[in-house]
DRENNUZA-411122 format. One record per residue (C-alpha): x, y, z; residue number from 0. Coordinates in Angstrom, 2 decimals, padded with zeros to 5 digits. Example, Ala and Ser with C-alpha at 12.3 -4.5 7.8 and 13.67 -1.06 7.14 Angstrom:
REM DRENNUZA-411122
(node (012.30, -004.50, 007.80), 0)
(node (013.67, -001.06, 007.14), 1)
END
This chain:
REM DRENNUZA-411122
(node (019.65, 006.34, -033.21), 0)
(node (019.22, 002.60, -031.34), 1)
(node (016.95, 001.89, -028.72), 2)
(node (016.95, -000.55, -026.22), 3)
(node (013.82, -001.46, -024.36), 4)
(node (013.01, -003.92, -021.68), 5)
(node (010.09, -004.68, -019.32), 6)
(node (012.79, -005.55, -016.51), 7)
(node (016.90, -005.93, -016.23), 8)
(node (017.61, -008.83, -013.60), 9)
(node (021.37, -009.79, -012.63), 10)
(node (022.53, -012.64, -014.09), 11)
(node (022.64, -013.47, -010.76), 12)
(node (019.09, -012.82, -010.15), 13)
(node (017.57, -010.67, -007.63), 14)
(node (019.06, -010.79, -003.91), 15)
(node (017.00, -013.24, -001.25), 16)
(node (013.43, -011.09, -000.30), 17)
(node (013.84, -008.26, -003.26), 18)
(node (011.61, -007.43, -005.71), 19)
(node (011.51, -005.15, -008.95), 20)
(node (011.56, -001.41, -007.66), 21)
(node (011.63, 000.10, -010.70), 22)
(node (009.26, 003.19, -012.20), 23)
(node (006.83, 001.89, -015.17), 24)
(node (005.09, 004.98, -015.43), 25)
(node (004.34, 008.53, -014.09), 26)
(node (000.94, 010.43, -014.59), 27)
(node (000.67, 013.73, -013.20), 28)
(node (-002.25, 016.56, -012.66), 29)
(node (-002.00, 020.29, -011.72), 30)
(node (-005.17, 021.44, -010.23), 31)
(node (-005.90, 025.18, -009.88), 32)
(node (-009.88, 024.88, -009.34), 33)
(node (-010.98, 026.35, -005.64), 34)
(node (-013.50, 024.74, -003.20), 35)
(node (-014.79, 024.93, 000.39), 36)
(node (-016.15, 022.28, 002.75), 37)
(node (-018.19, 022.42, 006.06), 38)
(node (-017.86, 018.83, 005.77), 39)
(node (-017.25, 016.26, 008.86), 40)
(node (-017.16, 013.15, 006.74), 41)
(node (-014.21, 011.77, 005.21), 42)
(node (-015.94, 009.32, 003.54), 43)
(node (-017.62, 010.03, -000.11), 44)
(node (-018.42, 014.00, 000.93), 45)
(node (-015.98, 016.46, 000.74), 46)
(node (-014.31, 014.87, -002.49), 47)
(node (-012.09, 017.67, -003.98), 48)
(node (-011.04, 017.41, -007.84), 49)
(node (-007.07, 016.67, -006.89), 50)
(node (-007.85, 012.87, -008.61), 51)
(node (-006.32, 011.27, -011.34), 52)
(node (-006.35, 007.74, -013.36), 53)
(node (-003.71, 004.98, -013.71), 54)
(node (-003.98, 001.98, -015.50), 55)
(node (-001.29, -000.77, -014.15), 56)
(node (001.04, -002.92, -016.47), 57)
(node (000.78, -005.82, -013.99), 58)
(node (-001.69, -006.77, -010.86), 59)
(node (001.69, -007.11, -008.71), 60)
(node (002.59, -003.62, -009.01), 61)
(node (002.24, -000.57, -006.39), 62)
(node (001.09, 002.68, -006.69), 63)
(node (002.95, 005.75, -005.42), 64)
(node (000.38, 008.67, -004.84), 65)
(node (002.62, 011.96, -004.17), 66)
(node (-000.11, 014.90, -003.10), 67)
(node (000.98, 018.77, -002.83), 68)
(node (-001.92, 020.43, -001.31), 69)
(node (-002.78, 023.95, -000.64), 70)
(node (-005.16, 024.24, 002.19), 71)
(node (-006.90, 026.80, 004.77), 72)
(node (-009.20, 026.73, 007.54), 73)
(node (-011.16, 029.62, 008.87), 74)
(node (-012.47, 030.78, 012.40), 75)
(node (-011.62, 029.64, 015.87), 76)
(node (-009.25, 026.39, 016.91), 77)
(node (-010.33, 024.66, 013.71), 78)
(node (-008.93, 021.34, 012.60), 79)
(node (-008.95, 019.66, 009.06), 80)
(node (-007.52, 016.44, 007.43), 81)
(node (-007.21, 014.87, 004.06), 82)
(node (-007.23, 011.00, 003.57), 83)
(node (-005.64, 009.77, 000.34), 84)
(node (-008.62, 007.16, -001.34), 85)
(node (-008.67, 004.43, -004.14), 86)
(node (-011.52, 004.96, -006.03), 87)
(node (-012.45, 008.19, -004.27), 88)
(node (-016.15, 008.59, -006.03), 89)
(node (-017.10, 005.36, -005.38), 90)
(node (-016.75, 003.20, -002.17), 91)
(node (-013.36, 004.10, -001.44), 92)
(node (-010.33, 002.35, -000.11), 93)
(node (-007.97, 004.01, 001.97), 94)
(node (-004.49, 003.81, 002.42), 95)
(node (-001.01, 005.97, 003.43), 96)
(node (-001.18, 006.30, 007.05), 97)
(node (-004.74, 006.12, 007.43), 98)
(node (-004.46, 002.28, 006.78), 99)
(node (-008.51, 001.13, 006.26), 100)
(node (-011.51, 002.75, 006.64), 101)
(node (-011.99, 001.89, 010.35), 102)
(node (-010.87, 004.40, 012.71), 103)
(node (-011.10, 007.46, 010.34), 104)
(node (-013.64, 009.61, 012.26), 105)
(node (-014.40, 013.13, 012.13), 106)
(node (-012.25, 016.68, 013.91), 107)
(node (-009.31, 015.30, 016.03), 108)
(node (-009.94, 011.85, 016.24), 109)
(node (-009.25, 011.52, 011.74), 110)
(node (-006.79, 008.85, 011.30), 111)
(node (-006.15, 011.18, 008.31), 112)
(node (-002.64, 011.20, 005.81), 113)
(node (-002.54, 014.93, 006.73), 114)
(node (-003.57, 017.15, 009.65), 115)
(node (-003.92, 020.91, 009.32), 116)
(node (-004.56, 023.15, 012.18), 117)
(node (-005.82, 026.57, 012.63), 118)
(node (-004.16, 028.25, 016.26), 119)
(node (-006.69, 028.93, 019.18), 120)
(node (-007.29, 032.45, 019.48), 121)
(node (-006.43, 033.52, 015.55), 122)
(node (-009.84, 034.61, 013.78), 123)
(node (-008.32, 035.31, 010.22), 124)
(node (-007.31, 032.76, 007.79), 125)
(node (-004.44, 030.28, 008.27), 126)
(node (-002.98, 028.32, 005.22), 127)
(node (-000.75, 025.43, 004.91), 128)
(node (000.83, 023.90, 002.22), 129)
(node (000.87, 020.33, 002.53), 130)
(node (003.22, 017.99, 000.92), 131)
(node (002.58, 013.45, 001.59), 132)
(node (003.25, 010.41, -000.39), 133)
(node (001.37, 006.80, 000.32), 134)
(node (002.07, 003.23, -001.65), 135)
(node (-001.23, 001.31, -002.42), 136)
(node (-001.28, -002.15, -004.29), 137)
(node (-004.20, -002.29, -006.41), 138)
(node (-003.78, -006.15, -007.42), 139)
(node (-005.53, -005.10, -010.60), 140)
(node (-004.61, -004.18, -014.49), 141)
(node (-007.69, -002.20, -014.98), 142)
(node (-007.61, 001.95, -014.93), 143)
(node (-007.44, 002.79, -010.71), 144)
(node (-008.67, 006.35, -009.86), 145)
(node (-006.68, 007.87, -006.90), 146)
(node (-007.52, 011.00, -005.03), 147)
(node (-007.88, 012.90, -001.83), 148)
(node (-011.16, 013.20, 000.78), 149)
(node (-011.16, 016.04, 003.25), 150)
(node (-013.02, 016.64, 006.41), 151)
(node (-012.85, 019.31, 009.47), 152)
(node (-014.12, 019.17, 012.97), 153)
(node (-016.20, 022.33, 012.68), 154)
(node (-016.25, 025.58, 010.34), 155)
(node (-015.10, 026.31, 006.86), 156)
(node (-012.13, 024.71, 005.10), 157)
(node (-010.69, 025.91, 001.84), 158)
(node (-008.60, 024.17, -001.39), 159)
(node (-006.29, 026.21, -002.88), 160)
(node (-007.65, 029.64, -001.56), 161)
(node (-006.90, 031.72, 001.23), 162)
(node (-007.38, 035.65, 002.40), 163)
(node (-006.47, 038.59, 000.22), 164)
(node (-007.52, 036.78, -003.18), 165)
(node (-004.67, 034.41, -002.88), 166)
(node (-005.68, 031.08, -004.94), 167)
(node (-002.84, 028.34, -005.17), 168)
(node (-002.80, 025.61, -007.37), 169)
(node (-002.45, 021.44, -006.21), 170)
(node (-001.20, 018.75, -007.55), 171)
(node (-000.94, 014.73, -007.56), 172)
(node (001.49, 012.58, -009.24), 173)
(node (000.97, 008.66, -009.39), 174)
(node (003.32, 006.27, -010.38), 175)
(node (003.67, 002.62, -011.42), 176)
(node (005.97, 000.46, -009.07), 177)
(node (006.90, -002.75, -010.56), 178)
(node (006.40, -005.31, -007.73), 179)
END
């Protein structure tokens, strides 16, 4: 059996005026069952859930696509919770996706999360959501990246991957290499 393998296929043309390589390098991938709560309003380094995983880039030009599938609850009254997709989430972390830099993320309504989850005024049970979002980060680096997820809420109890009735869910993350 013959193999062919490149690092890159250009036209013999070469690549159109402003575009650049595109292609998938590499896919890592984590299923996380584990269950957790948080009480936290910071979506800085507290309320770190395990959904993180390790890449290490080819080339310091490439992206990062971070695909999250989250299953998520909040408890009591009209709470709200959001989840904020970090680089280097342990450490001092750098945010990207729709929440863009670290300024501006706050606390309750006011997150400039990735994700909002709601619970509905008046409802005193628990309400889940399964929530699905992708961000592109450029690391600039060829050293192992860790990628992950913080949470926050505005008040009360939220819960990863466990609701009422004994339900418990399972998340996951995917990351994967963009050439640039």
């Amino acid at each position: 059996m013959s193999q062919l393998k490149v690092n890159s296929i250009v036209p013999s043309g070469g690549l159109p005026a402003g575009a650049s390589g595109g292609g998938i390098i590499q896919v890592v991938q984590k299923i996380d069952s584990s269950t957790s709560t948080s009480t936290s309003t910071s979506y800085t380094n507290t309320g770190l859930i395990p959904l993180n995983l390790s890449i290490t880039p080819t080339s310091s030009s490439n992206k990062i696509l971070m695909i999250v599938h989250m299953q998520l609850e909040c408890a009591a009254g009209s709470n709200t919770g959001s989840i904020i997709f970090a680089r280097n989430p342990a450490g001092t972390p750098t945010y990207f996706g729709n929440s863009g830099t670290a300024s501006g993320i706050g606390a309750g309504n006011n997150a400039n999360g990735v994700s909002k989850f709601f619970l509905s005024q008046g409802y005193s049970g628990l309400n889940g959501q399964t929530t699905s979002h992708l961000g592109i980060d450029s690391p600039a680096t060829t050293s192992e990246t860790t990628y992950g997820v913080h949470w926050g809420t505005n008040a009360g109890t939220i819960y990863y991957n466990r609701g009422g009735n004994g339900f418990v869910g399972a998340s996951s993350i995917i990351l994967m290499e963009i050439s640039g």
